[in-house]
C-alpha positions as a Markdown table, in Angstrom:
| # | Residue | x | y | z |
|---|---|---|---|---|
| 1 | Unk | 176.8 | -284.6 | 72.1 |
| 2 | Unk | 175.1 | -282.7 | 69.2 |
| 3 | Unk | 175.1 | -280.0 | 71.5 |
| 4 | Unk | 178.5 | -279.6 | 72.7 |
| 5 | Unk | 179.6 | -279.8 | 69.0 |
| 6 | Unk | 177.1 | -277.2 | 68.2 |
| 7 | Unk | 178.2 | -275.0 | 71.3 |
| 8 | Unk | 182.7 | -275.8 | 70.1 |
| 9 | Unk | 181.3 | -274.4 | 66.5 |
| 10 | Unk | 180.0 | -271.2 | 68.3 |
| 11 | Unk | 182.5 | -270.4 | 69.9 |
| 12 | Unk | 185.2 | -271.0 | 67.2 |
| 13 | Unk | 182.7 | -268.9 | 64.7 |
| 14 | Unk | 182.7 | -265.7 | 67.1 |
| 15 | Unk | 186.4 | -266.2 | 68.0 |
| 16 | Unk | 187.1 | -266.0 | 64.0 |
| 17 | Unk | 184.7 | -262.9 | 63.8 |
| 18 | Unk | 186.5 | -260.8 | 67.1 |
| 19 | Unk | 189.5 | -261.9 | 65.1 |
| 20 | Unk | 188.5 | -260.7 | 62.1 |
| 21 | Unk | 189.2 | -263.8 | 60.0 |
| 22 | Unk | 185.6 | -265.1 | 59.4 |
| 23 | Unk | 184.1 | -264.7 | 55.8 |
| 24 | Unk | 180.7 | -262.7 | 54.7 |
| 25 | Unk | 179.0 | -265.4 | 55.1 |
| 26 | Unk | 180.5 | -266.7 | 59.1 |
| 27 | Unk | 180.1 | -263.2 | 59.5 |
| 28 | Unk | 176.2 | -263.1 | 58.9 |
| 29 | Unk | 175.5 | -266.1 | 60.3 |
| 30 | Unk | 176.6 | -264.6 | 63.7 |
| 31 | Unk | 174.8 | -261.2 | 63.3 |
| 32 | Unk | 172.0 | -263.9 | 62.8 |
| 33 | Unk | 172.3 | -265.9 | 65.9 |
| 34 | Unk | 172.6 | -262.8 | 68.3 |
| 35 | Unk | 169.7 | -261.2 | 66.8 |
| 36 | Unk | 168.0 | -264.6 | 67.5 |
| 37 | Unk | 168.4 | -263.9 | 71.4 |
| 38 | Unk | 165.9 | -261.4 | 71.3 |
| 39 | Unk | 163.4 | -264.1 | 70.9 |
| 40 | Unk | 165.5 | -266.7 | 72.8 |
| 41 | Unk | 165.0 | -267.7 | 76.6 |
| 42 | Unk | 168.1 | -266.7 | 78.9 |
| 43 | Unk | 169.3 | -269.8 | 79.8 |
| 44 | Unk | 169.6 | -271.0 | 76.5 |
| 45 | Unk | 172.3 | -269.5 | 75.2 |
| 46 | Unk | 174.4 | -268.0 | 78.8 |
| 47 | Unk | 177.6 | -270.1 | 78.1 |
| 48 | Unk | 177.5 | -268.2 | 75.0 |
| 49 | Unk | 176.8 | -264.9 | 76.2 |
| 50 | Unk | 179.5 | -265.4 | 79.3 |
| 51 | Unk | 182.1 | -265.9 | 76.2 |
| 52 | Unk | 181.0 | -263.2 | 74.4 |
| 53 | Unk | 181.1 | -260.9 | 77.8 |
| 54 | Unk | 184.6 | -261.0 | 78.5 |
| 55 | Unk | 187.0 | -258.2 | 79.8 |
| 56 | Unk | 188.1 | -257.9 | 76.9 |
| 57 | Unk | 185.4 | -257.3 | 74.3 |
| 58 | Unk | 183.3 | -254.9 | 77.3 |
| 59 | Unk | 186.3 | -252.5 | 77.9 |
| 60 | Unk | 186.9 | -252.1 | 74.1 |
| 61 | Unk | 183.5 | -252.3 | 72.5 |
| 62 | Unk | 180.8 | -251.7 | 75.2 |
| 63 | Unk | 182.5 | -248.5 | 76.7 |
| 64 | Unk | 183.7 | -247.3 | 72.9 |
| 65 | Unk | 180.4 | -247.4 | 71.2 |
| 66 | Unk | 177.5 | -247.1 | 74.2 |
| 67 | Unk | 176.6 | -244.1 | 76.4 |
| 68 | Unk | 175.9 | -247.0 | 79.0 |
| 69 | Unk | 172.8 | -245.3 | 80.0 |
| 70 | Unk | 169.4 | -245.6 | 79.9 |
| 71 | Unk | 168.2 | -244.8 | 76.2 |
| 72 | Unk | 164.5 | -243.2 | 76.8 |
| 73 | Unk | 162.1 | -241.3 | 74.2 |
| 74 | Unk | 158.1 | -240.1 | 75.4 |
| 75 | Unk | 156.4 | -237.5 | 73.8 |
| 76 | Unk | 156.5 | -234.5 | 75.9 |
| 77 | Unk | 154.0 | -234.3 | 78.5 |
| 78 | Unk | 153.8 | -237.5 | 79.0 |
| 79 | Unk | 154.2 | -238.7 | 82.6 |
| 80 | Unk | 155.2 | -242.1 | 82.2 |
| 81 | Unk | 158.5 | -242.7 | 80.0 |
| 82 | Unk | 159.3 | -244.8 | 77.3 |
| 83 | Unk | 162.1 | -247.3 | 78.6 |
| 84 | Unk | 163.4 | -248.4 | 75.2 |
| 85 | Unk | 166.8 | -249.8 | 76.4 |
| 86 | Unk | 166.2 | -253.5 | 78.5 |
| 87 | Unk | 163.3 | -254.1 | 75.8 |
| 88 | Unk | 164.7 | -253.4 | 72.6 |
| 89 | Unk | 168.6 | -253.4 | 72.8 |
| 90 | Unk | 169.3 | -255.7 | 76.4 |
| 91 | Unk | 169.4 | -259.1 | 74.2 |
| 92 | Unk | 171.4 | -257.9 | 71.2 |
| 93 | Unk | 174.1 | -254.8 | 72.8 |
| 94 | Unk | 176.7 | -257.0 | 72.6 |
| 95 | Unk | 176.0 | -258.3 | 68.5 |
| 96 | Unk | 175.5 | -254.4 | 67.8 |
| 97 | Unk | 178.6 | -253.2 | 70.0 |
| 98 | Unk | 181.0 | -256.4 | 67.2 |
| 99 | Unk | 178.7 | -255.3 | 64.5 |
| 100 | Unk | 179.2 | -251.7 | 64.3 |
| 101 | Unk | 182.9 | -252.1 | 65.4 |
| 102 | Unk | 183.5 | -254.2 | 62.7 |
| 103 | Unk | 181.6 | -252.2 | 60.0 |
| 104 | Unk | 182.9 | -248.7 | 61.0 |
| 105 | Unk | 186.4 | -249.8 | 60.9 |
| 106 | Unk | 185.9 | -251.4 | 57.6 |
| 107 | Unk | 183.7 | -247.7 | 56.6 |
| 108 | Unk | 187.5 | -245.7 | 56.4 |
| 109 | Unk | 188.4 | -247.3 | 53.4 |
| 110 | Unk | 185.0 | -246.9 | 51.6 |
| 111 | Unk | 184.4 | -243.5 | 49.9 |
| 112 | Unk | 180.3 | -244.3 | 50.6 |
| 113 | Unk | 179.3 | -242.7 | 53.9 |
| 114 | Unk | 176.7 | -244.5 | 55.4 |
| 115 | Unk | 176.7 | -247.4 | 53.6 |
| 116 | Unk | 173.9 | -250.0 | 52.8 |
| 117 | Unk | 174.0 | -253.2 | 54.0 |
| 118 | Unk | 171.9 | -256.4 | 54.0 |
| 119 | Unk | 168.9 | -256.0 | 56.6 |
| 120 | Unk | 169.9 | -258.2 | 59.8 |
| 121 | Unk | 166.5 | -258.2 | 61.1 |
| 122 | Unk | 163.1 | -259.4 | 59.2 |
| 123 | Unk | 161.4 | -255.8 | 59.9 |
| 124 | Unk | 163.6 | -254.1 | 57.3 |
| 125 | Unk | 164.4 | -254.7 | 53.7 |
| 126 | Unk | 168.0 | -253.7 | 54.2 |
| 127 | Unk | 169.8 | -251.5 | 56.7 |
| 128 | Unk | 172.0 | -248.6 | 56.7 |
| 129 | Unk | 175.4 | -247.7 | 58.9 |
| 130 | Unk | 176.6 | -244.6 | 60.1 |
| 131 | Unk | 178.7 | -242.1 | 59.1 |
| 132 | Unk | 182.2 | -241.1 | 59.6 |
| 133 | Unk | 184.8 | -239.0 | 59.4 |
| 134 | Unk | 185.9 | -237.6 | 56.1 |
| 135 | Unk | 185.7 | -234.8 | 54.5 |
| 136 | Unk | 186.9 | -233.0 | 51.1 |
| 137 | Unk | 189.1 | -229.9 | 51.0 |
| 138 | Unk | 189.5 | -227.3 | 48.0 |
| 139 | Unk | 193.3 | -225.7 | 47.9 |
| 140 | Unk | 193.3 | -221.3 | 46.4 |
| 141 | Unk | 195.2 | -223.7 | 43.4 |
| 142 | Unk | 192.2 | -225.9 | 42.5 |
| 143 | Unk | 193.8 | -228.6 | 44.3 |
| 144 | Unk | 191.5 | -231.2 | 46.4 |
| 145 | Unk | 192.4 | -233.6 | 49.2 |
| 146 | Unk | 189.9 | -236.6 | 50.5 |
| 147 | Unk | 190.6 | -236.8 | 54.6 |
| 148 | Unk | 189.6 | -239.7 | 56.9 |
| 149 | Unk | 191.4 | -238.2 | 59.3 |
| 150 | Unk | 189.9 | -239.0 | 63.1 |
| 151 | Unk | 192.6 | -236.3 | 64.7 |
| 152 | Unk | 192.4 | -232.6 | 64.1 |
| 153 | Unk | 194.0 | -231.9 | 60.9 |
| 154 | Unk | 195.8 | -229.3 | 60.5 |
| 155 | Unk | 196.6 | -227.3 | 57.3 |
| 156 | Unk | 199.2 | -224.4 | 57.8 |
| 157 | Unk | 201.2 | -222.5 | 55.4 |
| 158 | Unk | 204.6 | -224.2 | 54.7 |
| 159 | Unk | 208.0 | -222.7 | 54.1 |
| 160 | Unk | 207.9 | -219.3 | 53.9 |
| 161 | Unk | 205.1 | -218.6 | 52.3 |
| 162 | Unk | 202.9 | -216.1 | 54.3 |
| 163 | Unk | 200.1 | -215.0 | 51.8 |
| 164 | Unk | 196.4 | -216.0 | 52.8 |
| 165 | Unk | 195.0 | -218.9 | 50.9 |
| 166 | Unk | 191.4 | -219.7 | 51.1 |
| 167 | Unk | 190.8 | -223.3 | 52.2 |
| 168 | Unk | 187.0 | -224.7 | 51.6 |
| 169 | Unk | 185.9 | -228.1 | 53.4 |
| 170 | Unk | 183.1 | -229.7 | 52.7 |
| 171 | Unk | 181.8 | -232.2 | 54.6 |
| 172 | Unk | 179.0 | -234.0 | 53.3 |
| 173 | Unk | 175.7 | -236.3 | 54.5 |
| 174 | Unk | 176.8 | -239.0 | 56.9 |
| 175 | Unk | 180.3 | -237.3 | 57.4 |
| 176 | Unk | 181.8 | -235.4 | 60.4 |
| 177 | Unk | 185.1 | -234.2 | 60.6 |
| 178 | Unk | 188.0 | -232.1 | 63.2 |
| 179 | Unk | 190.3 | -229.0 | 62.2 |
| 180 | Unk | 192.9 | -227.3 | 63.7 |
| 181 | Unk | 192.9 | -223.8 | 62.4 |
| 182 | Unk | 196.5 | -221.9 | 62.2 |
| 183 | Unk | 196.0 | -220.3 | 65.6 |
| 184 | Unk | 195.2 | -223.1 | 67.5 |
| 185 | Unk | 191.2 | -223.2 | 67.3 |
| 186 | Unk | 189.4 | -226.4 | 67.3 |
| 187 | Unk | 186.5 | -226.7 | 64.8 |
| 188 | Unk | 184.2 | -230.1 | 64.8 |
| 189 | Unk | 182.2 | -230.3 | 61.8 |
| 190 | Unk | 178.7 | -231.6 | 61.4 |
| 191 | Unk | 177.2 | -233.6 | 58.7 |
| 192 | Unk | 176.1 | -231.6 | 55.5 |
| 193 | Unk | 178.7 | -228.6 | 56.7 |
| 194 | Unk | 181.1 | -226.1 | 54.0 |
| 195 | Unk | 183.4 | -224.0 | 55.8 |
| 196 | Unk | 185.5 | -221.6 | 54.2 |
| 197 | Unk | 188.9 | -220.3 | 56.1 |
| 198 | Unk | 192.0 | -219.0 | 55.3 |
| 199 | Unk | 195.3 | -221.2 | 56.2 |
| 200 | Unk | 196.7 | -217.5 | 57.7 |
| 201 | Unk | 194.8 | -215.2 | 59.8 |
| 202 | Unk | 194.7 | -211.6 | 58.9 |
| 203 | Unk | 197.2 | -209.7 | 61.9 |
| 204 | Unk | 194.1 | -207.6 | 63.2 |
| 205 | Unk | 191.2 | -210.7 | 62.8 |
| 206 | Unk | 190.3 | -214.4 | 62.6 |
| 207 | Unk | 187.4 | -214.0 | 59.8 |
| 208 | Unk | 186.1 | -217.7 | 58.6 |
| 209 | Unk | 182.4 | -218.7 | 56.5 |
| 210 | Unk | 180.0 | -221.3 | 57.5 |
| 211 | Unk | 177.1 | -223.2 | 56.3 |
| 212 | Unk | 176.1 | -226.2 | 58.2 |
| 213 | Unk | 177.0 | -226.9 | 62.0 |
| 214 | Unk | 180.1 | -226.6 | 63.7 |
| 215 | Unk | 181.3 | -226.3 | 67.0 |
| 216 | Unk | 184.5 | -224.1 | 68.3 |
| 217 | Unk | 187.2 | -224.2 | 71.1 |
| 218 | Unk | 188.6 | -220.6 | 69.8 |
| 219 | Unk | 192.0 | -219.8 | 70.8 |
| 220 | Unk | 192.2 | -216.5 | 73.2 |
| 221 | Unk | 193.6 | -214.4 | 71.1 |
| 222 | Unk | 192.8 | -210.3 | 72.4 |
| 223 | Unk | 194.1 | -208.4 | 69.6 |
| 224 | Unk | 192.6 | -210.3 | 66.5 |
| 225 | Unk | 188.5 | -211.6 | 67.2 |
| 226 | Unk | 187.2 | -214.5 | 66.0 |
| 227 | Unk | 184.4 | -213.8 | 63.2 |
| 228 | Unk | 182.1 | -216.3 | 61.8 |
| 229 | Unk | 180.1 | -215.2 | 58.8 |
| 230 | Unk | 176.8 | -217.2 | 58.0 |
| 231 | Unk | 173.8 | -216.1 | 55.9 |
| 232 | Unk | 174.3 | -212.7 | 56.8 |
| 233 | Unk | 175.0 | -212.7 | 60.6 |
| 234 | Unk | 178.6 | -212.3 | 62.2 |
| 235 | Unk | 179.0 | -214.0 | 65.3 |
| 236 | Unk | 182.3 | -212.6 | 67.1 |
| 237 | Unk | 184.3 | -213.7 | 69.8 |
| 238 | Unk | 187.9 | -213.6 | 71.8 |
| 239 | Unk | 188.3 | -217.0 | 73.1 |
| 240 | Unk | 185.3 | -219.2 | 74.0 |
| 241 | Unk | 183.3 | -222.4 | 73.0 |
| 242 | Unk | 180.1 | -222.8 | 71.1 |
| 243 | Unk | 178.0 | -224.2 | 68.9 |
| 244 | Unk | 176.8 | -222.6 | 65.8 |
| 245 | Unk | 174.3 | -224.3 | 63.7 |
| 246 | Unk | 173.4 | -222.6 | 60.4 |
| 247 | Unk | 171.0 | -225.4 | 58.2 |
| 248 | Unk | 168.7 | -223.7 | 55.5 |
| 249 | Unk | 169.2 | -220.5 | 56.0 |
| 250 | Unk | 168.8 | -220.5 | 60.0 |
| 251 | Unk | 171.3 | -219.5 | 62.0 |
| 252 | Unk | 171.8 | -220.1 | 66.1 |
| 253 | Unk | 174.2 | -220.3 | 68.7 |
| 254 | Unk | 174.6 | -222.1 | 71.6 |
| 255 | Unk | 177.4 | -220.6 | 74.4 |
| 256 | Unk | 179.0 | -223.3 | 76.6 |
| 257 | Unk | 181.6 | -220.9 | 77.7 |
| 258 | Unk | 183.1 | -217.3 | 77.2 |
| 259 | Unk | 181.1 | -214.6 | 75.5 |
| 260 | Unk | 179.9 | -214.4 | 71.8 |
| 261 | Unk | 178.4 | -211.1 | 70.1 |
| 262 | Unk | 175.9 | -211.9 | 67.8 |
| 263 | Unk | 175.2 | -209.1 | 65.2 |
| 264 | Unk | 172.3 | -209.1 | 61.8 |
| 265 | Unk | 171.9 | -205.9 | 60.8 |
| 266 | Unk | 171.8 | -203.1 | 63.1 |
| 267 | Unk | 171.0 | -205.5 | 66.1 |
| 268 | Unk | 173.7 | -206.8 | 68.0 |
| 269 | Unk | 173.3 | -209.2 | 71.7 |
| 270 | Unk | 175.9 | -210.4 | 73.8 |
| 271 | Unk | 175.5 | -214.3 | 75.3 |
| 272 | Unk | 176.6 | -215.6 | 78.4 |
| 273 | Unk | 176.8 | -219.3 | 78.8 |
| 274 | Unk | 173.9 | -221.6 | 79.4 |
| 275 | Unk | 172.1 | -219.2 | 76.3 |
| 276 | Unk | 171.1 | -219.6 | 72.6 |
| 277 | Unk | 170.7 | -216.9 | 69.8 |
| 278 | Unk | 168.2 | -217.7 | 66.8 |
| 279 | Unk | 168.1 | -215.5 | 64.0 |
| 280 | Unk | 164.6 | -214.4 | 62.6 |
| 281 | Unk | 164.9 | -212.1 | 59.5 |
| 282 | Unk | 166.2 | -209.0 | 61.2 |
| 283 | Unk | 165.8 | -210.0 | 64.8 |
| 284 | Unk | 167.4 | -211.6 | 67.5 |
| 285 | Unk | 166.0 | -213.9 | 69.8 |
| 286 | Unk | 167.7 | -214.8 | 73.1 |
| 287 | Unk | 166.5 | -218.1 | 75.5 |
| 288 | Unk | 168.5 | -220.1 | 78.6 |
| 289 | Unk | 169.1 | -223.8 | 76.8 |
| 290 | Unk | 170.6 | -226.9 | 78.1 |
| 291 | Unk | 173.9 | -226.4 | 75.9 |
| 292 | Unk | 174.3 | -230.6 | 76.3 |
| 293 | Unk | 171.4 | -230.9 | 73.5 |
| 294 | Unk | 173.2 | -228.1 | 71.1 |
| 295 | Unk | 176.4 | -229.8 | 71.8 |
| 296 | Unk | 175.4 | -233.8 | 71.5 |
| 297 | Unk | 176.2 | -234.4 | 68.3 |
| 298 | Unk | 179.8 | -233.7 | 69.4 |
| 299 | Unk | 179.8 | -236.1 | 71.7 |
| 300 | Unk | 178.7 | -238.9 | 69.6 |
| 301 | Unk | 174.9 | -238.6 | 70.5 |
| 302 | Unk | 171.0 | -237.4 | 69.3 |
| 303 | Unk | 169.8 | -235.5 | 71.9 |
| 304 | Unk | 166.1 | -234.8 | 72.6 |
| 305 | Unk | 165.0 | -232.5 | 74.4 |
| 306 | Unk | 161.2 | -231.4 | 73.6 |
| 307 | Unk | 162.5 | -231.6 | 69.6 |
| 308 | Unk | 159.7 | -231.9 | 67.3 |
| 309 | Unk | 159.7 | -234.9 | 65.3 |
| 310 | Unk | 160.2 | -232.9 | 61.9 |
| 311 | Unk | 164.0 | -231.5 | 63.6 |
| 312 | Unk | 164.5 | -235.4 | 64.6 |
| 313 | Unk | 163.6 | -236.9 | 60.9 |
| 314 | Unk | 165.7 | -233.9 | 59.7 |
| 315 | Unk | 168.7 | -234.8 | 61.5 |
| 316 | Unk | 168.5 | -238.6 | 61.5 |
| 317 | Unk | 168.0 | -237.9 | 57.6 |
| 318 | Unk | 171.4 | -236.0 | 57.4 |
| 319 | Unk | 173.6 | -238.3 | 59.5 |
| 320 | Unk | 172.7 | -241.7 | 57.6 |
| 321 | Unk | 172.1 | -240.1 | 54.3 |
| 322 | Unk | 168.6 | -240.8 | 54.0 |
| 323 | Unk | 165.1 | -239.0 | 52.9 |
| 324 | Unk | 162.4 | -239.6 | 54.9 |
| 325 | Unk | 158.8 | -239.8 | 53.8 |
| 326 | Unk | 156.0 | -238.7 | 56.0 |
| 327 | Unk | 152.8 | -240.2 | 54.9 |
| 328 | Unk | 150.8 | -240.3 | 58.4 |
| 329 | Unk | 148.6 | -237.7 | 60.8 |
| 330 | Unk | 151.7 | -237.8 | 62.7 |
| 331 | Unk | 151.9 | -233.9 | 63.8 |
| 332 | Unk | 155.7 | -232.4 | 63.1 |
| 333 | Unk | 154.8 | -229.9 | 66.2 |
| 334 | Unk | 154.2 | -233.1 | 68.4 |
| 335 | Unk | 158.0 | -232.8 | 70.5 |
| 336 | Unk | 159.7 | -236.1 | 72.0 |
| 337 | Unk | 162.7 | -236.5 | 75.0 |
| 338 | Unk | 165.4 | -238.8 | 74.8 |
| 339 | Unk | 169.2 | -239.6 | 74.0 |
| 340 | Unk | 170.1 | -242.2 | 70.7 |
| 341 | Unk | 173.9 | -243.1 | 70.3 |
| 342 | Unk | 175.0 | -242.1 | 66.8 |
| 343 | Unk | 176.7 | -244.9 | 66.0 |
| 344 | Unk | 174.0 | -247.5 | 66.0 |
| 345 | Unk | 172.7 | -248.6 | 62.8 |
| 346 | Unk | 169.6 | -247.0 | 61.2 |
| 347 | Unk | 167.6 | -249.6 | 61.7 |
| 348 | Unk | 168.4 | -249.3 | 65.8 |
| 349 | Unk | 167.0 | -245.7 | 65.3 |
| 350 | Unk | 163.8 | -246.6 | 63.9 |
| 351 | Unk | 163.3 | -249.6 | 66.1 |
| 352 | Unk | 163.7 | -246.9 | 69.4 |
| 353 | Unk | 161.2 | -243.8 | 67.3 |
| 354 | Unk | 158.7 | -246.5 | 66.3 |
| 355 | Unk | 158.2 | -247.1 | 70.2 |
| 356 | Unk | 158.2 | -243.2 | 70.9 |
| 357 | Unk | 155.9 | -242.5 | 68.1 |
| 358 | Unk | 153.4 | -245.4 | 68.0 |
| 359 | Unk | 154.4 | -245.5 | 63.9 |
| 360 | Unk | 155.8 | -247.8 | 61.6 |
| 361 | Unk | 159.2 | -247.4 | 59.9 |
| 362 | Unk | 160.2 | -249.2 | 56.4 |
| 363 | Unk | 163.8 | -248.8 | 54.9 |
| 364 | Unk | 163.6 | -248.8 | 51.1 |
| 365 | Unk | 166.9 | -247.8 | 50.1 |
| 366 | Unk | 168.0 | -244.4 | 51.0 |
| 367 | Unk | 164.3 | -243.7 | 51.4 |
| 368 | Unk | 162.8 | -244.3 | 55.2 |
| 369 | Unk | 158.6 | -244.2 | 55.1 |
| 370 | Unk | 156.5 | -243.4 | 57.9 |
| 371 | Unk | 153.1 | -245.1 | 58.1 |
């Protein structure tokens, strides 16, 4: 009898949190009973997971927020890989799939990106959620405008005014945002991105600035070229998509599609897709890619693909707004394979590294150490 009423009060607690009516504290205590699975036999709590497996919540949260495929990370070289997936995130998808859901839909109305929150499992001393979409733009007046916008936003002249205006958007850690430029490019924006563009095209060119990562659907356009100016090089292009990734002074490009002219100084190459450009000072250097791994982040996604671990830290570190602190032998050369959804907590992150990497991950804050 005890457990039937135990059972009723489960199901009318999850029912109020896929509703959306439970309080902080309901809310916790069901985080805390489907992390509890992981440590839980099967049979004890099926009737349970057969609730919380409907139609329903698996169409809307299971296909919205997982790649559905294998998540694996080994170091490179290695022959036999690391399956993280059926032993760390099998017992608890479905309490990440409602928590995340919950929290990132709450995240629009918070001006905090990446928000803290109270650790929901006894490794960590709290945890952190991912980012979002927003972003900040600066009007030629002086004029700013916050956007949460998850559409492309478009900003075009209005009336008849037709002078240039300069437009800057900044998108800062934890943030990711879309644009619609006035001729009909796409732009997706990375995390820790400024672009610079004007809200009218010059008649003879397309000439925008960026610093950060960005990736473009330019609109075929013969008589005006697309320019992008970073750090000194100007990529060019009529119509094509690519990634361009310009962090600290680096700059590289990824072709998916199209052709892109990449010029530094008096050196100038031309990609064809399936290629990458890095600039090095004054040179150029040209290699065949998989252009999924330049273009993951797009798609939701850390992508792995013989990265070094000090490129992983460095972009794990800009998408949950947090500073890493490496305090082990751990080599940064020493590369790892592997796909990690983006919108799984921080903690789900570390939990997946810490198998890759043999080391031990401790949130403290906005601080992540590495022992």
């Amino acid at each position: 009898m005890k457990d039937q009423e135990q059972s009723n009060q489960a199901r009318e607690l999850l029912q109020k949190y896929l509703d959306g009516t439970a309080t902080e504290e309901e809310s916790a205590q069901v985080l805390r009973w489907f992390y509890s699975f992981e440590n839980t036999p099967l049979d004890t709590h099926t009737e349970l997971d057969e609730f919380a497996l409907n139609k329903k919540m698996n169409a809307q949260l299971q296909e919205r927020l997982f790649t559905g495929e294998t998540i694996s990370l080994r170091k490179k070289r290695w022959k036999k890989p690391l399956l993280v997936a059926a032993t760390l995130l099998c017992c608890s998808a479905i309490a990440l799939s409602i928590f995340i859901y919950r929290q990132y839909q709450e995240q629009e109305h918070h001006t905090t990106l990446a928000r803290m929150i109270d650790a929901t499992s006894p490794a960590y001393t709290n945890d952190i959620m991912p980012g979002g979409h927003y972003a900040k733009l600066t009007y030629a007046d002086g004029k700013e405008h916050i956007s949460r916008d998850s559409t492309f936003v478009e900003h075009h002249p209005k009336g008849g005014n037709t002078s240039q205006q300069q437009v800057l958007v900044e998108v800062p850690k934890a943030g990711t945002f879309q644009l619609l430029l006035e001729d009909g490019t796409k732009v997706w924006l990375n995390a820790s991105t400024h672009l610079s563009y004007p809200d009218k095209f010059a008649n003879n060119n397309r000439t925008i600035q960026l610093d950060g990562e960005a990736y473009f659907e330019v609109a075929k356009d013969p008589k005006r070229p697309f320019r992008i100016q970073s750090n000194g090089t100007i990529i060019e292009v009529l119509g094509t998509s690519f990634n361009v990734q310009a962090y600290n002074e680096k700059v590289s490009a990824a072709l998916v599609e199209g052709s892109v002219k990449i010029k530094k100084g008096n050196h100038e190459n031309l990609l064809i897709p399936g290629q990458q450009a890095e600039v090095n000072g004054e040179e150029i250097l040209i290699t065949e890619i998989d252009v999924a791994k330049s273009t993951a982040w797009q798609r939701g996604e850390f992508y792995f693909d013989g990265t070094n671990f000090d490129e992983i830290i460095q972009q794990v570190g800009r998408w949950y707004d947090v500073e890493f602190e490496n305090n082990t032998s751990l080599q940064t050369a020493s590369s790892f394979k592997g796909t990690i959804n983006r919108k799984a907590p921080l903690s789900s992150v570390l939990d997946i590294l810490k198998i890759a990497t043999g080391k031990s991950f401790t949130i403290h804050g906005r601080k992540v150490r590495i022992t």
